[in-house]
Steps between C-alpha positions, in 0.01 A plus 500: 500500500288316221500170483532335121150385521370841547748672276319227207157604594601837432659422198159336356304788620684731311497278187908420495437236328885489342614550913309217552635286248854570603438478856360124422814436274702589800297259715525174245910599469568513896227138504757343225807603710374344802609187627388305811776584777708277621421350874700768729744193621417170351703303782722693797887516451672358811657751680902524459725718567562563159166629450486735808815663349266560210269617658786745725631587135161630370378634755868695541461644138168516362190684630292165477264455765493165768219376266702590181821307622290218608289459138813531341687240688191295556487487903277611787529862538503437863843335484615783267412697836721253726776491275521912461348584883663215674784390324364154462616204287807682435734212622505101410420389820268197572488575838346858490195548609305590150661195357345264798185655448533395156584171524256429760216593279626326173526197771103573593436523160613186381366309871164615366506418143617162590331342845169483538330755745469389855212540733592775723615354849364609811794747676672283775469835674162685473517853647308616785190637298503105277483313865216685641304468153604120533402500843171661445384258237518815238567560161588823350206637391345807535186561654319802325208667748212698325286734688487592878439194695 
């Protein structure tokens, strides 16, 4: 298959000078009609029930793709996936598991946004590999040996 680029070259070896003239015509008409795309989702929808019927729905009766339905409804193609594979989101229930998850990171979110970070604490309860480092006097660093000694 020929690429444009090489279909032009062989245009101006020939001398097609009018085929070239069109083909750039065609090239400043499909520059004028394009327009800088749109972010694929600008912010997340929350996930409702609602919306995982719509998703059900087009999913149901259109040939649209997991990708499609998500653009279209502007969500994470992976939770397209739970809704159709899983069943997921399908009822209003705070207490179901994908709507914990949810919470709980909206809740990490907004801890982080608005406390300062903390120095990281030393675990109350180092595992056996951290105690013998500790013991030892070690850090974790690697040593890297060169050579055969």
């Amino acid at each position: 298959m020929t690429t444009l680029k090489e279909f032009e070259e062989a245009l101006r070896e020939q001398g097609m000078n009018m085929a070239l003239a069109v083909l750039q015509k065609l090239r400043e008409r499909d520059r004028a009609k394009r327009s800088i795309a749109p972010a694929r989702r600008i912010a997340g929808r929350k996930m409702t029930p609602e919306l995982a019927k719509q998703i059900l729905d087009l999913h149901a009766t259109t040939d649209m793709t997991q990708q499609e339905i998500a653009f279209k409804l502007g969500v994470n193609q992976g939770r397209v996936n739970e809704v159709i594979k899983r069943g997921k989101w399908l009822q209003d229930d705070p207490s179901a598991p994908e709507a914990v998850a949810r919470d709980r990171a909206k809740a990490r979110l907004t801890d982080r946004t608005h406390t300062p970070r903390q120095a990281k604490r030393k675990n109350p309860h180092p595992s056996p590999r951290e105690q013998k480092r500790d013991r030892q006097g070690g850090s974790r660093q690697t040593e890297l040996a060169l050579g055969g000694d």
